[in-house]
N, CA, C and O atoms as a MOPAC input file, in Angstrom:
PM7 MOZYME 1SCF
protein

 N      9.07300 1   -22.94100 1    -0.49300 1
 C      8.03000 1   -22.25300 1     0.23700 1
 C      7.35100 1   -21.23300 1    -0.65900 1
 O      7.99800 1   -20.71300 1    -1.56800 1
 N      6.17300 1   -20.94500 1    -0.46600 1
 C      4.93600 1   -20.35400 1    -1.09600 1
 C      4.84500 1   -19.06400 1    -0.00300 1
 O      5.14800 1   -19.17500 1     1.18500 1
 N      4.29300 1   -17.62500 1    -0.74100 1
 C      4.49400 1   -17.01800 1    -0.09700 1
 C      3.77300 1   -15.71700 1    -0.75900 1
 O      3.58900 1   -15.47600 1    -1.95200 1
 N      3.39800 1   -14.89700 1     0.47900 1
 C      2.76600 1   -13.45600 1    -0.66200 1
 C      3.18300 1   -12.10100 1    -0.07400 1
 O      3.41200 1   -12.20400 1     1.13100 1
 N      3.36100 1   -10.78700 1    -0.59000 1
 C      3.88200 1    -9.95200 1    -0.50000 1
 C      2.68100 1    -8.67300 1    -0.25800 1
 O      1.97600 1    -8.24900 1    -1.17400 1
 N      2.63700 1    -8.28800 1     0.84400 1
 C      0.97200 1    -7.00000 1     0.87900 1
 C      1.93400 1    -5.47000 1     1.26900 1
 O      2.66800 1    -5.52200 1     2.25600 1
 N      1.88800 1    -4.52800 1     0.67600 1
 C      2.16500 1    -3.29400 1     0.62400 1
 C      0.92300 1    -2.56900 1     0.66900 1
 O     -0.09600 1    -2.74600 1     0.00200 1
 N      1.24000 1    -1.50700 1     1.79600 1
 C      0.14100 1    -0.92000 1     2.31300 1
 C      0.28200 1     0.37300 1     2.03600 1
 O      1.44600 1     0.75700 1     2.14200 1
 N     -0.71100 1     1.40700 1     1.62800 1
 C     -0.74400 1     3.02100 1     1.64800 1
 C     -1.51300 1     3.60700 1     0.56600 1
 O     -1.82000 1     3.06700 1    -0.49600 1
 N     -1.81200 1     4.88900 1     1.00400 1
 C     -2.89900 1     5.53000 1    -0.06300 1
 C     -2.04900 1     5.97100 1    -1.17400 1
 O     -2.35500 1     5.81500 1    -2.35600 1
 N     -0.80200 1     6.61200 1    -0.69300 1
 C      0.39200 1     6.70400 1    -1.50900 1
 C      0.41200 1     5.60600 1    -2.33700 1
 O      0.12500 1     6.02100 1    -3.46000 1
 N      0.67000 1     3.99400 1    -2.37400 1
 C      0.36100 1     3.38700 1    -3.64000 1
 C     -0.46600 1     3.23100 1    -4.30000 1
 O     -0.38600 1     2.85900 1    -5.47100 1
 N     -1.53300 1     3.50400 1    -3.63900 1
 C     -3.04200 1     3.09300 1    -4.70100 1
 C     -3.55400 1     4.43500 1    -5.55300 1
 O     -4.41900 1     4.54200 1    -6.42300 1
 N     -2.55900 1     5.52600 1    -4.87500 1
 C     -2.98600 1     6.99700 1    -6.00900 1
 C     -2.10200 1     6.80300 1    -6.73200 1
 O     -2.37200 1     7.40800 1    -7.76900 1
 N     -0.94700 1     6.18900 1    -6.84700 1
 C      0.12400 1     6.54300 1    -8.09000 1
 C      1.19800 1     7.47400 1    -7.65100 1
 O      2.00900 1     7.95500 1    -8.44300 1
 N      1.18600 1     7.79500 1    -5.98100 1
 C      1.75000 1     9.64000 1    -6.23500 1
 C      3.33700 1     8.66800 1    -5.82600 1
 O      4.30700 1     9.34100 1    -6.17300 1
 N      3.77600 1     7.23800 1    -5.16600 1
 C      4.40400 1     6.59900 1    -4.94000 1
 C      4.67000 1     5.09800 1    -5.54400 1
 O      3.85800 1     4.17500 1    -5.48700 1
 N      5.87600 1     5.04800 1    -6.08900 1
 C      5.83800 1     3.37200 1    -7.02300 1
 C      6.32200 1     2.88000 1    -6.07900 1
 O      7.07400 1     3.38200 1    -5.24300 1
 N      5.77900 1     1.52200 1    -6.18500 1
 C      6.02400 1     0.31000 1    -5.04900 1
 C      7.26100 1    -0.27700 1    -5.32800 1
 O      7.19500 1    -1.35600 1    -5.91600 1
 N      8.30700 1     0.12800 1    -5.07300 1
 C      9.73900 1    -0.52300 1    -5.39700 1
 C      9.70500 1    -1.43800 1    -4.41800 1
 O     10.15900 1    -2.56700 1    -4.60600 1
 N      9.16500 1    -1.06400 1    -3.26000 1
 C      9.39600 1    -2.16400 1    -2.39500 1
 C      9.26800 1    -3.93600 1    -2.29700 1
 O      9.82800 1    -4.91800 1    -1.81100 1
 N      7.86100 1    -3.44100 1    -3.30800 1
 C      7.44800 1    -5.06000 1    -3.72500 1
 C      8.29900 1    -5.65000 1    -4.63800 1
 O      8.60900 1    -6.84100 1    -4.67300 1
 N      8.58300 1    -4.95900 1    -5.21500 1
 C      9.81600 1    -5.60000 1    -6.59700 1
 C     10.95700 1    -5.92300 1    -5.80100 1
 O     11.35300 1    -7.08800 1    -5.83700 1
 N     11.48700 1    -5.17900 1    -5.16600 1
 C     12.71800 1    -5.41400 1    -4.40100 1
 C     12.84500 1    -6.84400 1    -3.53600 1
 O     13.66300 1    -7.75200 1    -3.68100 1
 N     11.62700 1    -6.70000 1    -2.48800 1
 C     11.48500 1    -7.95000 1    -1.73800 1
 C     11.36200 1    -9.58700 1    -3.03400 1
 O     11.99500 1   -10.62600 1    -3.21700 1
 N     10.04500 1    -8.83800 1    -3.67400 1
 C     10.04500 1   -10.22700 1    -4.82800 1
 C     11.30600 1   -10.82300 1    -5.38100 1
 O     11.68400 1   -11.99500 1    -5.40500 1
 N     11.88600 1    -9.66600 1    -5.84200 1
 C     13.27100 1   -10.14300 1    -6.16500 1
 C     14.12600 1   -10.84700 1    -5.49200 1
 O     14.67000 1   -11.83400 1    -5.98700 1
 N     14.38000 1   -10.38100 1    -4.13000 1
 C     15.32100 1   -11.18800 1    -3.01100 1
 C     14.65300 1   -12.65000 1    -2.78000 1
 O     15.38900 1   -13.63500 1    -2.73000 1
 N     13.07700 1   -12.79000 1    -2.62200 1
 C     12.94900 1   -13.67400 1    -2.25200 1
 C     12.99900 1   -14.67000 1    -2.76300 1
 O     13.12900 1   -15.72300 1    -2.13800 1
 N     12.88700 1   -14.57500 1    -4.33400 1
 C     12.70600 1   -15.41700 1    -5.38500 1
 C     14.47600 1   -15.69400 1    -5.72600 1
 O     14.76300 1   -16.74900 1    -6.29200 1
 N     15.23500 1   -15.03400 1    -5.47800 1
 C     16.75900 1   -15.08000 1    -5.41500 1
 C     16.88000 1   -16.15400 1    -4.55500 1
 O     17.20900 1   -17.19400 1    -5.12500 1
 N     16.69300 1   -16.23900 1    -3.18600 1
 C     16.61000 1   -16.84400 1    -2.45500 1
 C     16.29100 1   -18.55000 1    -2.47600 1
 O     16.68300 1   -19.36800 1    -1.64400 1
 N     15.68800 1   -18.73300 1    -3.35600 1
 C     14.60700 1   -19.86900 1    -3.69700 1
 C     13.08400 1   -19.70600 1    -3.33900 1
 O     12.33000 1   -20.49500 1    -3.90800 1
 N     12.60000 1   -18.91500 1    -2.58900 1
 C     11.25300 1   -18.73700 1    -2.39800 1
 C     10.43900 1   -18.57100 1    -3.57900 1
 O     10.92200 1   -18.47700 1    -4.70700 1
 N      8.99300 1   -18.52800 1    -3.27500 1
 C      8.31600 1   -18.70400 1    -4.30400 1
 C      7.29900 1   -17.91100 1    -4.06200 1
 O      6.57000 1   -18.27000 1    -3.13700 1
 N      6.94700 1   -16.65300 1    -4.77500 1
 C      5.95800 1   -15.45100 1    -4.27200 1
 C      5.17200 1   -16.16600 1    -5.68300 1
 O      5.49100 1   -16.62300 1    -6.78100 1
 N      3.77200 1   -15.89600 1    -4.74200 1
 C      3.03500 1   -16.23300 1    -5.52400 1
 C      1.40700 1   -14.99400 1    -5.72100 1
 O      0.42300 1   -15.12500 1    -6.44900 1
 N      1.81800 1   -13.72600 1    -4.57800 1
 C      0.83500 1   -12.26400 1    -5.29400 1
 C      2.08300 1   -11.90300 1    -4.83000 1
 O      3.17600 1   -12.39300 1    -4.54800 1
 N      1.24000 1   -10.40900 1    -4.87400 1
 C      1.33800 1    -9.22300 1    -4.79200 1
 C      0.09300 1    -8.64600 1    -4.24200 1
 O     -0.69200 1    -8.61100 1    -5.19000 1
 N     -0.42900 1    -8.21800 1    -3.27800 1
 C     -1.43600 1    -7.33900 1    -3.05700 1
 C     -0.77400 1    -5.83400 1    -2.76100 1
 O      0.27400 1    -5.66800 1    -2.13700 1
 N     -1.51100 1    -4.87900 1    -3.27600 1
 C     -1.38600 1    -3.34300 1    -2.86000 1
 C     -2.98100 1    -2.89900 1    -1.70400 1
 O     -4.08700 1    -3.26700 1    -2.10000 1
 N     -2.90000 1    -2.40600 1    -0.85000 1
 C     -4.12000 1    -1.77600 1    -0.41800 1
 C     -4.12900 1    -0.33400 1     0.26200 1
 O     -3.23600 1     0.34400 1    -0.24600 1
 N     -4.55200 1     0.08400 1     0.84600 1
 C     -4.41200 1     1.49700 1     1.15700 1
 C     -4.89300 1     1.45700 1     2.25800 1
 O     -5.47100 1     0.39700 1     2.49500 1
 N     -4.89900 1     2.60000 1     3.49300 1
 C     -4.26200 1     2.68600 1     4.80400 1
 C     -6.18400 1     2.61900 1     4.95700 1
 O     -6.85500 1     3.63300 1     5.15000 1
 N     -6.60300 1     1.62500 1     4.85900 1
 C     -8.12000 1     1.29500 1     5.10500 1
 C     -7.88000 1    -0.24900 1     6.00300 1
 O     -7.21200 1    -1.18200 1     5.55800 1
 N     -8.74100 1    -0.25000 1     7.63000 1
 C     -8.11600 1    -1.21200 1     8.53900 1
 C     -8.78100 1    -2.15500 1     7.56900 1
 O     -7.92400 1    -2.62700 1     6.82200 1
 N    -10.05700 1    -2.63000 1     7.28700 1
 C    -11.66100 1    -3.39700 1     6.94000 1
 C    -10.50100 1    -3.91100 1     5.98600 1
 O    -10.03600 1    -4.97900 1     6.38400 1
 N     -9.88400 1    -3.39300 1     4.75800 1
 C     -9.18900 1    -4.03500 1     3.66400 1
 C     -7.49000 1    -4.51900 1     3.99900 1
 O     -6.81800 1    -5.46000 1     3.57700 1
 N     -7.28800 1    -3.77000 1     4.63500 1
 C     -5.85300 1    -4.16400 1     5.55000 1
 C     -5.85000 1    -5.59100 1     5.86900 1
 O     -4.92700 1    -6.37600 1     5.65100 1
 N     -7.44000 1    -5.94700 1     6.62700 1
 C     -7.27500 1    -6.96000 1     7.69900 1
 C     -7.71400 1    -8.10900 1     6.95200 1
 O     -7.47700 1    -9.27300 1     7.27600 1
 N     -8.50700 1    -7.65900 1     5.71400 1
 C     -9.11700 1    -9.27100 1     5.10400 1
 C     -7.71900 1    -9.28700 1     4.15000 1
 O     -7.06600 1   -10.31200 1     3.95600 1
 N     -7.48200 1    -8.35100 1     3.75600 1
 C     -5.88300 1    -9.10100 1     2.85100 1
 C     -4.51800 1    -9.62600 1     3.72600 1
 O     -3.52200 1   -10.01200 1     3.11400 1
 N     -4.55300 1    -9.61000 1     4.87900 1
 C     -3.66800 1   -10.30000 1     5.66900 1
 C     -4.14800 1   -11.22300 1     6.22800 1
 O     -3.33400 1   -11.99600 1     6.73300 1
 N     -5.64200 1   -11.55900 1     6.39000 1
 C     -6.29500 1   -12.78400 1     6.98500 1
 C     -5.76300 1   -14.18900 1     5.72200 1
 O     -5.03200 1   -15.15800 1     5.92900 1
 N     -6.61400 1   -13.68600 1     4.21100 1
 C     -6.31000 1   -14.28000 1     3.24600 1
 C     -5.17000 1   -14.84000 1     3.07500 1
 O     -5.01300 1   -16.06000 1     3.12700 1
 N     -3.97000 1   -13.74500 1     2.78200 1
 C     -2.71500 1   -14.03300 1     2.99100 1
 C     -2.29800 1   -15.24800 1     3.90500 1
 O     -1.99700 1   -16.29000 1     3.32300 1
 N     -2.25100 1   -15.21500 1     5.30100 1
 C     -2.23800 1   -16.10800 1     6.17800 1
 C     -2.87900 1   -17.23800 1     5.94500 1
 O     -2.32100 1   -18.23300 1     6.40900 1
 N     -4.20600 1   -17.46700 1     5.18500 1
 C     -4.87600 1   -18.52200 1     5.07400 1
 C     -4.27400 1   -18.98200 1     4.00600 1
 O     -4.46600 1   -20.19500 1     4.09600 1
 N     -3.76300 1   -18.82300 1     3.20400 1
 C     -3.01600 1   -19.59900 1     1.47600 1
 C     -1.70000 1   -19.44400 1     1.41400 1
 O     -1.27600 1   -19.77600 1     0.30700 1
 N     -0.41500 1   -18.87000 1     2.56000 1
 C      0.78400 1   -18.89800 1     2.33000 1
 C      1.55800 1   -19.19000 1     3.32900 1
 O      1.13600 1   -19.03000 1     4.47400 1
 N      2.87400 1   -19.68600 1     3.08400 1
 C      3.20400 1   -20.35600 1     4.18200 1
 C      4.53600 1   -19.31900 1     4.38800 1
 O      5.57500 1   -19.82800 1     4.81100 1
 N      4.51000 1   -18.15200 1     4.14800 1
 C      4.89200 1   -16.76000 1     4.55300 1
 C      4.12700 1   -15.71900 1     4.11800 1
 O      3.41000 1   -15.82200 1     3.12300 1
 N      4.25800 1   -14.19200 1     5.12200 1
 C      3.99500 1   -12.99500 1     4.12800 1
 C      4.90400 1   -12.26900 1     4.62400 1
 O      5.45600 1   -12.50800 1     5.69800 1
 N      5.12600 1   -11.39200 1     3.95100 1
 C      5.82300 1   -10.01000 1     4.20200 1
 C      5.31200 1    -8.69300 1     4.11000 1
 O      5.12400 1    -8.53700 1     2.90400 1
 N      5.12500 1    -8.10900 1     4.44200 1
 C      4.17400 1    -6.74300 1     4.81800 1
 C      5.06500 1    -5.37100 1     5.16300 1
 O      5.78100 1    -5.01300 1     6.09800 1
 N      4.68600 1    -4.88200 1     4.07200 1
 C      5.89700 1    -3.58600 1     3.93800 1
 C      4.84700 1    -2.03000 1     3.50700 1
 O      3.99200 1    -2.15200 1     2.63000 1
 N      4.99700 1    -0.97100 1     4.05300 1
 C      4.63400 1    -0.05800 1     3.75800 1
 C      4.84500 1     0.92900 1     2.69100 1
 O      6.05600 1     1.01100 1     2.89800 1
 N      4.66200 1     1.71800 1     1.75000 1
 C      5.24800 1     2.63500 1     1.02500 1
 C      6.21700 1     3.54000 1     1.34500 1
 O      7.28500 1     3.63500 1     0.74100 1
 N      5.76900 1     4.42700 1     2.58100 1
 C      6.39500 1     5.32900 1     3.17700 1
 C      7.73300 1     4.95300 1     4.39100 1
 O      8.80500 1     5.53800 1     4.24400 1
 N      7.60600 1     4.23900 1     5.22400 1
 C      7.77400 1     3.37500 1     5.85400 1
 C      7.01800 1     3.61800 1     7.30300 1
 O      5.80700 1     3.69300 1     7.09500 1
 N      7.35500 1     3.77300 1     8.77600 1
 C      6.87200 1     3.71900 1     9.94400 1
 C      6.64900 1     5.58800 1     9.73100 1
 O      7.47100 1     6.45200 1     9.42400 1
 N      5.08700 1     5.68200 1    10.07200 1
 C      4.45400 1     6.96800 1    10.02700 1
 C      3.60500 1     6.91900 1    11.10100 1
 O      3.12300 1     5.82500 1    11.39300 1
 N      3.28400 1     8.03700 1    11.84800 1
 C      2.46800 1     7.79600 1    12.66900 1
 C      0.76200 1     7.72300 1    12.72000 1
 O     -0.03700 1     7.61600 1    13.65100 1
 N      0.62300 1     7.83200 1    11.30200 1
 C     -0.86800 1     7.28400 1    10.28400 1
 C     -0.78200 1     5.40600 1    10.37200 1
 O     -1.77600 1     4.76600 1    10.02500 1
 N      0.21600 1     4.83300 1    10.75600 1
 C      0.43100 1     3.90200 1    10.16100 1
 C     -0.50000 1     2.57900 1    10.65300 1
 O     -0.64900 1     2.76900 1    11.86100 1
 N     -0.88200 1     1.89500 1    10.45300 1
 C     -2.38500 1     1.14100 1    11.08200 1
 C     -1.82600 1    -0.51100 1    10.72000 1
 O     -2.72700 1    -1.34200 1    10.60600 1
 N     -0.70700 1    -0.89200 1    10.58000 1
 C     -0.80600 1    -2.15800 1     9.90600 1
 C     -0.19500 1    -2.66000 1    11.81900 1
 O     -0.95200 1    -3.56200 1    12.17700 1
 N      0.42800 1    -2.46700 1    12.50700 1
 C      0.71800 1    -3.20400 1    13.98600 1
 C     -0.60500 1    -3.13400 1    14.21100 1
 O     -0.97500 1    -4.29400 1    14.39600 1
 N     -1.54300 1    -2.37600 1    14.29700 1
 C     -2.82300 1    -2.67400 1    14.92600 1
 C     -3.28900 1    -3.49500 1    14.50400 1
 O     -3.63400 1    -4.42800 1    15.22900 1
 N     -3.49200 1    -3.51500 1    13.24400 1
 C     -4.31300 1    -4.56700 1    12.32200 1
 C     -3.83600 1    -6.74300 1    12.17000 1
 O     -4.37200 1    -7.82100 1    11.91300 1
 N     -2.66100 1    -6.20700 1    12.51200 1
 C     -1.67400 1    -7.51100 1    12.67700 1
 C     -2.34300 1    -8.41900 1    13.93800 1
 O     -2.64400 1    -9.58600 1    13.68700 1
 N     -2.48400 1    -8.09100 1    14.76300 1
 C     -2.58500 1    -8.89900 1    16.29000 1
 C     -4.41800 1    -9.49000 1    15.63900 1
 O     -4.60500 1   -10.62900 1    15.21000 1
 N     -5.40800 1    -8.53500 1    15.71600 1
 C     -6.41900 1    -9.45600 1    15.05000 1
 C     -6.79700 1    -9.82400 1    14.23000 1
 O     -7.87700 1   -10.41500 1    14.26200 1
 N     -5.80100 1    -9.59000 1    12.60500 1
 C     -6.00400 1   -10.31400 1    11.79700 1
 C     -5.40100 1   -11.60700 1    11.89700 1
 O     -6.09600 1   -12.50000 1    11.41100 1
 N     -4.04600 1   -12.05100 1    12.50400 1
 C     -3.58500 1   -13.18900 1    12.61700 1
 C     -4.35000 1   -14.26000 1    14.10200 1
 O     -4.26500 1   -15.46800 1    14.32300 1
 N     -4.92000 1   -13.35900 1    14.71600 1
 C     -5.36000 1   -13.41000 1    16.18800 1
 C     -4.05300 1   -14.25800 1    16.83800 1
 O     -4.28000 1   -15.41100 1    17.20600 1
 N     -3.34100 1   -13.97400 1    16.91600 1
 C     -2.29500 1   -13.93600 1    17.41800 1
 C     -1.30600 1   -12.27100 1    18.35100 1
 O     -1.01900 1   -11.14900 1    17.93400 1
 N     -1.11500 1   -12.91800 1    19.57100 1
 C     -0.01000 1   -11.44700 1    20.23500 1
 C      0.92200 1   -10.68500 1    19.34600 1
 O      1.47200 1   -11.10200 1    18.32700 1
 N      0.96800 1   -10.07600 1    19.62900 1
 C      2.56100 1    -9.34300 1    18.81700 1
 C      3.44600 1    -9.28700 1    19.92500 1
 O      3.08400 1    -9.23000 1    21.10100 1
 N      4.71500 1    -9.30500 1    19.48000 1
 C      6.19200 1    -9.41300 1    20.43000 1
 C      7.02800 1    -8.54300 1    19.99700 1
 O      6.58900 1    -7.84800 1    19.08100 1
 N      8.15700 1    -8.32000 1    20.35600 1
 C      9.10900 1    -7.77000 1    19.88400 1
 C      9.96600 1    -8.90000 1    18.89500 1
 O     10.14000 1   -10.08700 1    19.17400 1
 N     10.32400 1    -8.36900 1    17.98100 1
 C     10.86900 1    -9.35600 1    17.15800 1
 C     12.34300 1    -9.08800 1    16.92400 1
 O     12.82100 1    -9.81500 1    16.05400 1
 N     13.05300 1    -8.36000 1    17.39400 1
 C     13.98600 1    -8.28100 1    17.13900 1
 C     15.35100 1    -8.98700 1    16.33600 1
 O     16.07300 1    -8.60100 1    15.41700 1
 N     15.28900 1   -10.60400 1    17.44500 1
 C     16.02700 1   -11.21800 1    17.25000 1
 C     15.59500 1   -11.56300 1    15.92700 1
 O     16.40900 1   -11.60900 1    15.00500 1
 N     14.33700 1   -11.81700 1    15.75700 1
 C     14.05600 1   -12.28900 1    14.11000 1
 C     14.40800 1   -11.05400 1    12.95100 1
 O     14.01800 1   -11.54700 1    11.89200 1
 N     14.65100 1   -10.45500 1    12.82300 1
 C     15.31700 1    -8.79300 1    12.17900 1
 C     16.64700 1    -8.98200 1    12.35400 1
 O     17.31300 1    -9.02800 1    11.32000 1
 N     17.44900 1    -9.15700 1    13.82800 1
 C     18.72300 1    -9.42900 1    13.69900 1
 C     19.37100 1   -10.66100 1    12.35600 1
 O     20.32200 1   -10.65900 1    11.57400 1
 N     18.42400 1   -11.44400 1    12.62100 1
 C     18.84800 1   -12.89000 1    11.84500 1
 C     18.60200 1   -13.25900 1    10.79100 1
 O     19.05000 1   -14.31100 1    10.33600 1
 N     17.54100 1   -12.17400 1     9.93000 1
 C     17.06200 1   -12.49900 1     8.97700 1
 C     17.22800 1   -11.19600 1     8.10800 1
 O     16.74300 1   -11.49300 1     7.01600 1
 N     17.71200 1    -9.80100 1     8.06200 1
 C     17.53900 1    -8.66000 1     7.85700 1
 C     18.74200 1    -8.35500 1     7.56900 1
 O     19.52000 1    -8.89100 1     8.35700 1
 N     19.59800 1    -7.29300 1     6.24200 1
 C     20.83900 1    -7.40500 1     5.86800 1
 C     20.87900 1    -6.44900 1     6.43600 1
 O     21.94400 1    -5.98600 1     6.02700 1
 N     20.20800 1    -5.24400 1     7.62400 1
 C     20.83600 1    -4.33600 1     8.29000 1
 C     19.67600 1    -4.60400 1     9.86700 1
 O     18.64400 1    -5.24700 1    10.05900 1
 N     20.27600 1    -4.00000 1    10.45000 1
 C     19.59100 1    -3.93000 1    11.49000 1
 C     19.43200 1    -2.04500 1    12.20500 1
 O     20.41500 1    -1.30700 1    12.13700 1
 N     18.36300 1    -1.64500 1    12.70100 1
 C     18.53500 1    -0.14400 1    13.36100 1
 C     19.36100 1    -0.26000 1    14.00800 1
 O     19.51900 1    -1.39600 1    14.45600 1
 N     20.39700 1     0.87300 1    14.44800 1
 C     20.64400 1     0.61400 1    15.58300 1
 C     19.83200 1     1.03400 1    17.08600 1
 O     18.73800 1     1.56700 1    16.89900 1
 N     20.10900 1     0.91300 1    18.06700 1
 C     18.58800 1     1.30600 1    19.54700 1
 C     19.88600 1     3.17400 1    19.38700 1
 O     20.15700 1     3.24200 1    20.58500 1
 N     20.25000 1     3.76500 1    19.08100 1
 C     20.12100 1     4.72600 1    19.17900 1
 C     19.26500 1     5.76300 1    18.38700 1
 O     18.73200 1     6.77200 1    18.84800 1
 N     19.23500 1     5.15400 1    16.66300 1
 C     18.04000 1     5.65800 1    15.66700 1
 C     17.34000 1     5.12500 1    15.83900 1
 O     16.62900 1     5.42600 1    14.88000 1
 N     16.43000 1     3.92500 1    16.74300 1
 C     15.46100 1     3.89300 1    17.29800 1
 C     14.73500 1     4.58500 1    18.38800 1
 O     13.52100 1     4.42100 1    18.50600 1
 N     15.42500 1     5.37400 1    19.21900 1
 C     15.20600 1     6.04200 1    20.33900 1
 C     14.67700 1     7.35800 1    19.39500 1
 O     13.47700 1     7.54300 1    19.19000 1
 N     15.57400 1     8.10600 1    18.93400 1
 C     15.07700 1     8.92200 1    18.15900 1
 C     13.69600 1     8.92100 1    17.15000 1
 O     13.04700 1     9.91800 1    16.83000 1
 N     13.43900 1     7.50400 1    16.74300 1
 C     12.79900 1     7.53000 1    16.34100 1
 C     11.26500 1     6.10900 1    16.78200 1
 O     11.19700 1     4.89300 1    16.60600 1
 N     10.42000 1     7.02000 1    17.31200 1
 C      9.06400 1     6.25000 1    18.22800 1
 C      8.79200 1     5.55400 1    17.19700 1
 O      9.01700 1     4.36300 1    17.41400 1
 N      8.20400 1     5.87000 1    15.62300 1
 C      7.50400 1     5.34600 1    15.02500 1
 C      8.31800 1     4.19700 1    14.35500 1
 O      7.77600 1     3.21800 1    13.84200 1
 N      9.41900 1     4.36200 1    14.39400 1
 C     10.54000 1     3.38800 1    13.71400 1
 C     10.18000 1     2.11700 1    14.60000 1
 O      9.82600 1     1.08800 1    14.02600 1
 N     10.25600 1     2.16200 1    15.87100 1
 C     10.80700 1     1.10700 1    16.99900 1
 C      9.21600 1    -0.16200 1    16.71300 1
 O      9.24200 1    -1.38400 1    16.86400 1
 N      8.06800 1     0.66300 1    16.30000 1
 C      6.83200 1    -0.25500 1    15.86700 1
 C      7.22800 1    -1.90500 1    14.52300 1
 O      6.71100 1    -2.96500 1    14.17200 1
 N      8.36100 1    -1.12800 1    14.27800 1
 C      8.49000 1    -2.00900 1    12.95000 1
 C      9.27500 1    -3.28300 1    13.20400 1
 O      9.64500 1    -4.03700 1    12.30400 1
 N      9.53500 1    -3.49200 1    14.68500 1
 C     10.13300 1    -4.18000 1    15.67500 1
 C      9.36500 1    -5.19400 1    15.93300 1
 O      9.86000 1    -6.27500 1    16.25200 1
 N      8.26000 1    -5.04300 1    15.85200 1
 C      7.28100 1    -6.17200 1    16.21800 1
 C      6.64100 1    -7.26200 1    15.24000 1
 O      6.72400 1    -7.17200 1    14.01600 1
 N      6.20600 1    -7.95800 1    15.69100 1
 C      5.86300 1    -8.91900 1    15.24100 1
 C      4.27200 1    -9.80500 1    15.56200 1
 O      3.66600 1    -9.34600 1    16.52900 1
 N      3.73600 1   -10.73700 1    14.99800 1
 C      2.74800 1   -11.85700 1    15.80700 1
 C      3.08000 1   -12.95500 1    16.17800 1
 O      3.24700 1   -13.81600 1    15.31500 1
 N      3.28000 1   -13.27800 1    17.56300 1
 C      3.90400 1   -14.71200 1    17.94600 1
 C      3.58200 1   -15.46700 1    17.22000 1
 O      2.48000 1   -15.71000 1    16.72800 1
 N      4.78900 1   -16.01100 1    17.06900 1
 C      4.13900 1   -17.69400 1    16.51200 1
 C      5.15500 1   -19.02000 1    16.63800 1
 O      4.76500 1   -20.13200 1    16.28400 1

């Protein structure tokens, strides 16, 4: 499988934050057998958010979409998800349970509102 990796925030595109995240995921996935084939960086702009996840979707047969900071309440990529894929968003849980080497638990989710967003998903 073919696949691309989009990291979002103004924090990466100034430099003031290195994207370990993308290396990290690239790494696992390509461990894995997957096959990443970008990397996009963009910054907390919806207009560029939404055509690099449209794209994405149109040429890979995964993405993964990870933030710098992580769940902030600046954070614009759940909004941007439902009409760039034009697809619903759900709770995804079970897909996080099954696919994810940790899971929150619902008590540091309660505590935390902006965390519980990262829960979701676009049906499919």
């Amino acid at each position: 499988m073919k696949g691309e990796i989009i990291t979002i925030g103004n924090e990466l595109i100034s430099g003031r934050v290195l994207d370990l995240n993308a290396w990290y995921a690239a790494g696992r996935l390509t461990a894995s057998g997957l096959k990443v084939t970008r990397v996009t960086t963009v910054g907390d702009d919806p207009e560029k958010l939404s055509s690099a996840i449209r794209d994405a979707v149109e040429q890979s047969q995964f993405v993964i979409i990870t933030g710098g900071l992580g769940a902030t309440e600046d954070d614009i990529t759940n909004e941007m998800l439902s009409p760039s894929t034009q697809r619903e968003m759900c709770a995804g849980f079970r897909l996080w349970k099954t696919r994810c080497d940790f899971i929150f638990s619902p008590a540091f989710l309660t505590r935390c509102a902006t965390c519980s967003t990262s829960l979701y998903c676009p049906r499919y």
